[in-house]
C-alpha positions in Angstrom: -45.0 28.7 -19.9 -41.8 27.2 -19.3 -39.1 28.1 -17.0 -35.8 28.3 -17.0 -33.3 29.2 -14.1 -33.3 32.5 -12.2 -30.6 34.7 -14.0 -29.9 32.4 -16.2 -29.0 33.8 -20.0 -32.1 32.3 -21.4 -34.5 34.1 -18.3 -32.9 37.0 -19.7 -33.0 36.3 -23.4 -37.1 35.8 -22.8 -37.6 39.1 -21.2 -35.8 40.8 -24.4 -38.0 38.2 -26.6 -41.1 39.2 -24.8 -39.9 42.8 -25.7 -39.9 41.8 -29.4 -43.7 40.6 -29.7 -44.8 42.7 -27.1 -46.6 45.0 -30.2 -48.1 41.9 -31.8 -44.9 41.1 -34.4 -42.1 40.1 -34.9 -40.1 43.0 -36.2 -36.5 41.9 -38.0 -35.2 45.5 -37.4 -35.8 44.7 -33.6 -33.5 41.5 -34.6 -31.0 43.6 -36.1 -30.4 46.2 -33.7 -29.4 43.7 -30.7 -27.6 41.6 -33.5 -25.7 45.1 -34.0 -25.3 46.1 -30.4 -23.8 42.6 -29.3 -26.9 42.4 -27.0 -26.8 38.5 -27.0 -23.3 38.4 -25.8 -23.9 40.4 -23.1 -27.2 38.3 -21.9 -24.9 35.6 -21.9 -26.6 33.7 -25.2 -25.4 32.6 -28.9 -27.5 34.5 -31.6 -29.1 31.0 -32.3 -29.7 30.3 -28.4 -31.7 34.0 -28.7 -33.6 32.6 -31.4 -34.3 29.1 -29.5 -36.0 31.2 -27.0 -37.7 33.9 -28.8 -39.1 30.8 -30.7 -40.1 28.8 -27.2 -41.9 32.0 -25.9 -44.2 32.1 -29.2 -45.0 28.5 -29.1 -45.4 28.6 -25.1 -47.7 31.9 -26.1 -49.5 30.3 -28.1 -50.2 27.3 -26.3 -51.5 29.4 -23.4 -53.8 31.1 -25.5 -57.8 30.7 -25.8 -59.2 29.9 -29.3 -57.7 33.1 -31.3 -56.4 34.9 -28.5 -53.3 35.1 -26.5 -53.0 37.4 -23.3 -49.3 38.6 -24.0 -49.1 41.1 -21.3 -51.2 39.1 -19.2 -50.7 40.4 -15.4 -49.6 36.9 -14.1 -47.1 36.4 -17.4 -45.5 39.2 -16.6 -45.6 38.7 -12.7 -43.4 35.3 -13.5 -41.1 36.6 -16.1 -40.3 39.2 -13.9 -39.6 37.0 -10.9 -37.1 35.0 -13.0 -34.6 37.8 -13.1 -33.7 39.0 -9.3 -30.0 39.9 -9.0 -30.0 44.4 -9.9 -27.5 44.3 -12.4 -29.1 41.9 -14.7 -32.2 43.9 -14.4 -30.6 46.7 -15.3 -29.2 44.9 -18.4 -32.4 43.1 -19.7 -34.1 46.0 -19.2 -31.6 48.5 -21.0 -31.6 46.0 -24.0 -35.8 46.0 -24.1 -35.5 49.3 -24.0 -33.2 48.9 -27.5 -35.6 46.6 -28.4 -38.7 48.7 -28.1 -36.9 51.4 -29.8 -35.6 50.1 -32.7 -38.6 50.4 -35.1 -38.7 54.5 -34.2 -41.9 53.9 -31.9 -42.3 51.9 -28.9 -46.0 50.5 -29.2 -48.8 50.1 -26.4 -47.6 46.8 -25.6 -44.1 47.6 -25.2 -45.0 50.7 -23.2 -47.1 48.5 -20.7 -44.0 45.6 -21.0 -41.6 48.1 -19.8 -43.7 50.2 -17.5 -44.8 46.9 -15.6 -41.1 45.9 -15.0 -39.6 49.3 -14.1 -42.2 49.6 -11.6 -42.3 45.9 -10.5 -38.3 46.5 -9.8 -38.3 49.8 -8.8 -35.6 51.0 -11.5 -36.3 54.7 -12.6 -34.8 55.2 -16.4 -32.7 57.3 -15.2 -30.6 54.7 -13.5 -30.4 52.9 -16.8 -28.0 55.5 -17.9 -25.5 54.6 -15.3 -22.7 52.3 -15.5 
């Protein structure tokens, strides 16, 4: 997988990507709802910089893969996208617009569940702190 800089919008933009295939598809009302919420602005990213990403995370996905199967949640994947965000508040943001993410279909899948999980545990951010400002 590629890397990009700690904290840097596109680190941030691939954590929300992941957050996008984590069920297995790619979801356009998932798309939408961060279009609608301004979410790229706030990771720092252009719309098409988003894309640029969520497109460089399928190809690196699938390059990574084994004959007709990827390991998306893969413990080591996520240890590494998780290590390229480290400063709180930026956690708090990429995880608040996965969260969107997961959320906008009306169910948050396995693979989102274990997505999210895996981060608020590896950071040590309840929910609850997601709320505040």
């Amino acid at each position: 997988m590629r890397s990009y800089p700690p904290d840097s919008p596109k680190a941030l933009a691939r954590l929300v990507a992941m957050a996008v295939v984590a069920d297995g598809e790619l979801d356009n009302c998932e798309i939408d709802r961060l279009r609608e919420l301004n979410i790229f602005s706030m990771l720092g990213i252009e719309s098409e910089g988003f894309y640029q990403v969520l497109l460089e995370l399928c190809r690196d996905l699938a390059v990574g893969g084994s004959g007709q199967h990827v390991a998306l949640l893969s413990s080591e994947r996520l240890e590494q996208l998780a290590a390229d965000v480290t400063e709180p508040k930026l956690r708090k943001l990429v995880l608040s617009a996965m969260l969107v993410t997961a959320k906008a279909d009306g169910e948050v899948s396995g693979g989102e569940q274990t997505l999210l999980r895996f981060l608020i545990e590896k950071w040590a951010l309840p929910l609850d702190s997601l709320r505040q400002p």
